[in-house]
N, C-alpha and C positions, 0 to 999 in steps of 0.2 A: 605471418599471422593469418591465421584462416578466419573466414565468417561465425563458423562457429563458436572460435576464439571470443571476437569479437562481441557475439553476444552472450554470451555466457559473462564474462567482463563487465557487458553493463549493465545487466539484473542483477551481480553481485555489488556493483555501485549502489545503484538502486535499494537494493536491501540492508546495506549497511547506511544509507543517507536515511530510509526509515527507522532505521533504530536509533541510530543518531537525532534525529527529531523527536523521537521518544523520550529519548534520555532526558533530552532535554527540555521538552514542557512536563516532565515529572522531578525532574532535580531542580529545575530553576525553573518555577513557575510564575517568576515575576515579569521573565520576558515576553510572557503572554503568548507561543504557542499553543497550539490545543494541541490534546494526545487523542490517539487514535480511535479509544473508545468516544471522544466528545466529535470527533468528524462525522463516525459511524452517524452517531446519533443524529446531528445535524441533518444528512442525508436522508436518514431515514423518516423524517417529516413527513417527506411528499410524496405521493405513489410514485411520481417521475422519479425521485431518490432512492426509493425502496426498487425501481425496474434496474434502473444504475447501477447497483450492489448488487441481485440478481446476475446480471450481465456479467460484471465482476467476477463473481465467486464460479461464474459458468464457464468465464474463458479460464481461470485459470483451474477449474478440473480438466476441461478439455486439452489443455497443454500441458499438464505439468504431470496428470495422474490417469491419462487413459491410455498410456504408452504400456 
């Protein structure tokens, strides 16, 4: 199994564990996750939050879409 492999593997882990967390503070909101847009939100408070999501949205144009 190559490096590659490897990660490719566990962004799609990753990707599927968010959606999975989705699912789940929108189907069953008793168990008291938040869903993504209430994170965002969260974050988005504090200038320090709002640099953080910034950063964010910057690494992953940088990785994902300047190829």
């Amino acid at each position: 199994m190559t490096t590659y492999t490897i990660t490719v593997l566990g962004f799609a882990a990753l990707a599927i564990g968010v959606v999975v967390l989705e699912l789940l503070a929108r189907l069953r909101p008793e168990v008291g996750v938040p869903s993504a847009g209430e994170c965002l939100g969260y974050l988005m408070r504090t200038r320090a939050g709002r640099v953080l999501v910034l950063l964010g949205w910057w690494w992953t144009g940088w990785h994902f879409f300047a190829r």
